[in-house]
Every structure is written in structure tokens, then in C-alpha cells.
N, C-alpha and C positions, 0 to 999 in steps of 0.2 A: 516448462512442464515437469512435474514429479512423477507421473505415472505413464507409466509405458504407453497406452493408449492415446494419450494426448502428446504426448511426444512423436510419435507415429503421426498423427497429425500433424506439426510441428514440421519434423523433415519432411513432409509430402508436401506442405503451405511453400519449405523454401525451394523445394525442385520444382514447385510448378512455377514459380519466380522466373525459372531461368537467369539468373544474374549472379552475379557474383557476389560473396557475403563479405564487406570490409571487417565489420565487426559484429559480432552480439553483443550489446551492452544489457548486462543484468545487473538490475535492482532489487536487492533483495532477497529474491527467489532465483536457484537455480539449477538446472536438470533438462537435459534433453540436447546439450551444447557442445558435448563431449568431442566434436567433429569441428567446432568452431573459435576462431578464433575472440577471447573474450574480453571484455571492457568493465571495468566494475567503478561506483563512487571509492570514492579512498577511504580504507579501514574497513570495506567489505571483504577483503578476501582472508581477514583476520576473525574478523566476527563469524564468519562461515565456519570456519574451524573452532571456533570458542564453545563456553559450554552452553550457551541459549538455543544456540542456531543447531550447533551438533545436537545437543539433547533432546531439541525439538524433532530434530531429522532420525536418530533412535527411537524415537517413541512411532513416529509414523511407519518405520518400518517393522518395527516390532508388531504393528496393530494391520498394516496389508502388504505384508510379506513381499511375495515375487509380484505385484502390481507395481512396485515404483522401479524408477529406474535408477543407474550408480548416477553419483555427480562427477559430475566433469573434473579431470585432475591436473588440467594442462594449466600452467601459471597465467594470471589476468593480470593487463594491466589495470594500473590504478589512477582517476583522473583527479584530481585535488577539487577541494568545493570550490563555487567561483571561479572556476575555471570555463574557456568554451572551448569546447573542441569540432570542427568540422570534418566530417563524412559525408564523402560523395556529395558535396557541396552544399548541405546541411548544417548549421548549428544547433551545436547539442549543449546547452548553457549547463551546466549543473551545480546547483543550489541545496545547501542542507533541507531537508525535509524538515518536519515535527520533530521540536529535540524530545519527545516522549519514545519517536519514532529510530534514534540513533541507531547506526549509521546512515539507513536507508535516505536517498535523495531523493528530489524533485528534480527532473530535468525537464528544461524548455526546448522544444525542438521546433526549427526553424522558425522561433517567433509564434508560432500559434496552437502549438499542441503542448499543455502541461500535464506529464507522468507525472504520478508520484504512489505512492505503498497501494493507497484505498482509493478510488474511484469514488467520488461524490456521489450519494443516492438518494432518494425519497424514499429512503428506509429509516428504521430504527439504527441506531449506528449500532455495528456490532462489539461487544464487550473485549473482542480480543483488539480493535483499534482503543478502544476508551475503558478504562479499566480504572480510573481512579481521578480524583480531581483535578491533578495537575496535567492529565492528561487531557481534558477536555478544554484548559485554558490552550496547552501547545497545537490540537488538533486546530481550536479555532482562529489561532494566529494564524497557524498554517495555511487556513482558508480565506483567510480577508490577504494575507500576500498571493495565493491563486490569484485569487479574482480581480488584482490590482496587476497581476500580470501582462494583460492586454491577450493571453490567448483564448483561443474561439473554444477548443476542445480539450475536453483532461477525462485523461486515461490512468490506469494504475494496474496494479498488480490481480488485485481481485476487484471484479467487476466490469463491466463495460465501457461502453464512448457515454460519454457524459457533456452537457453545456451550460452556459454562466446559470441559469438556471437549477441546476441542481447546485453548484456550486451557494447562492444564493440562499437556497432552501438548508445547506448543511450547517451555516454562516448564524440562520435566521432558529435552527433547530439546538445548536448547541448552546446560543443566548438564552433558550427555553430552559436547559438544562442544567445551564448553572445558576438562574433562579431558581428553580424548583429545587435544587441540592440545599439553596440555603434558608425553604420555606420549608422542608420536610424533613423530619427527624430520622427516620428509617426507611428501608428498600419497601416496605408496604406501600408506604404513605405516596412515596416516591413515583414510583409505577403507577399507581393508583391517576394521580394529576399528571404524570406525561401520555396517559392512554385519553386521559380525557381531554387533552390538551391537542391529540392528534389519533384521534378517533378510528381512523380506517386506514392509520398509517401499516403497512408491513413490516416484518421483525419481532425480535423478540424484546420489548421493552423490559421485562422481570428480570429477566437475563442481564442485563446492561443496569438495574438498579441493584439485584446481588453483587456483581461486581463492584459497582461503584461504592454502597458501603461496604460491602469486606474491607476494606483498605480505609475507611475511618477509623 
């Protein structure tokens, strides 16, 4: 969690645990861990300090001041991709995510739950996961290896618990999407046939077609 409030949340979620914390493993996102001992994919704890991650993290604090919290400074280890590591008698497989997505991973845990960045929805995909064409070829590899995973549940960063069913639908929504990139000339035309294509879906599709052509 970034912001003090949900971090608050966060340490009240682990003391009501009562248990002992072996590790935080954080993907991606990180804040609120500063008391724990930390786990990261490998080449995350460089990327955090680089200019996307940092510049991203300046900008958010420049824009709600004293709402966020500092990030944590204590050194993390680093688990190599393809690697499995077991906690508290758990395996935790960790797998490259989206190479659009680099570094961030995908980790399997105990066989039936797959993290990774974004949370599979029956939304409009958001413009900050898909931003350009190559990005919706690597999202949607990304999701036919999910769902050939064999787990029941995929979680991520942003958004909730999710099942093969959503998976499915993101599978079946981004093959939409790269037809229509190559039947329509501009972000008009574009929006225009993915709203009609998915009529009462939620999100922002206009959003996700600016995106996607700015970068032709």
C-alpha cells in the first residue's frame, strides 16, 4: 500500500493474523513493509530505484503530499525467474510476467493461485496495462500461459480475486482487440466498434483507443 491509510490497514490485517510474517514478497508495488522483512522478483529492487519506478513515485507524491507513505529501505532479497521458493510450506513458483510488463512477475502459489501486475476483469482493459500494440500481443500471451496454468484463482496488484472465467473473457477481449486495431484506421473508428462490440462493458474504452494510437 502507498498511502498511509491503507497501510494502516495493512499492519492492523497482519496483527490480527497473529502469526509470524516469514516474508513480504512484493511485486511491483511497494509501501507500507518498512517493519518487514522483504522478497522481491529479481531486478525489482533496481527497477524501484530507476527512473520509471522513481519518477512514477515523484510524481505521486508531488500530486498527494503527506497521504503516501516513505518506502521501505531495508535491502530485499532477490528470487531469480523460474525459480520456486517455499514458505511456510507453500510454493511460490515465480515466472516472468508480460515482457511489456518487465520486471514485474507472475507467481504461482501453492499450485492454485496465480499473481501477477493486473488482475483479470470484465472491464475495458486499462490504458496504463495496454498502451500500444505490442503490448496487447505480450498481455495476451500472458493470459493463455495463466489459464494453462492449472490455478483456480488469479490475483494481482490492482484489482481483486478473479476465476478462469475472467481470465477467459480477457483471453477472448484482447483477440477483439487486435482485430479491430487492424480493421480501423484511427482511435475514433477504434472506440467506436470496441463499444459496439461490448456494449455495457465498464471502463474507459476512448481512453485505451488514445492510447493505443498515440504510439502508431
Amino acid at each position: 500500500p502507498l498511502f498511509k491509510v491503507n497501510a494502516k490497514e495493512f499492519a492492523d490485517y497482519i496483527a490480527e493474523l497473529g502469526k509470524p510474517i516469514v516474508t513480504d514478497i512484493t511485486d511491483y508495488h511497494l509501501g507500507g513493509s518498512d517493519k518487514l522483512p522483504l522478497t522481491m522478483p529479481e531486478g525489482m529492487p533496481a527497477f524501484i530505484e530507476g527512473p520509471v519506478y522513481g519518477g512514477m513515485m515523484k510524481s505521486f507524491a508531488d500530486q498527494f503530499g503527506d497521504t503516501m507513505v516513505e518506502l521501505p529501505t531495508q535491502k530485499a532479497a532477490e528470487v531469480p525467474f523460474g525459480q520456486t521458493q517455499n514458505w511456510a510450506g507453500i510454493d511460490f513458483d515465480f515466472q516472468h510476467g508480460a515482457t511489456s510488463d518487465f520486471p514485474a512477475a507472475s507467481i504461482i502459489i501453492g499450485k492454485q493461485v496465480y499473481y501477477t501486475h493486473w488482475t483479470p476483469a470484465e472491464a475495458h482493459i486499462s490504458p496504463l496495462q495496454v498502451g500500444n500494440a505490442a503490448a496487447v500481443d505480450a498481455e495476451l500471451a500472458e493470459a493463455q500461459k495463466s489459464l494453462a496454468s492449472g490455478a483456480k484463482y488469479f490475483i494481482g496488484g490492482h484489482g481483486g480475486l478473479a476465476e478462469k472465467a475472467q481470465v477467459e473473457f480477457k483471453i477472448a477481449y484482447l483477440q477483439k482487440v487486435k482485430e479491430l486495431l487492424a480493421a480501423n484506421k484511427d482511435a475514433a473508428a477504434f472506440a467506436e466498434a470496441l463499444k459496439a462490440a461490448y456494449p455495457e462493458l465498464p471502463g474507459d474504452a476512448d481512453a485505451l483507443a488514445q492510447a493505443l494510437y498515440k504510439q502508431q
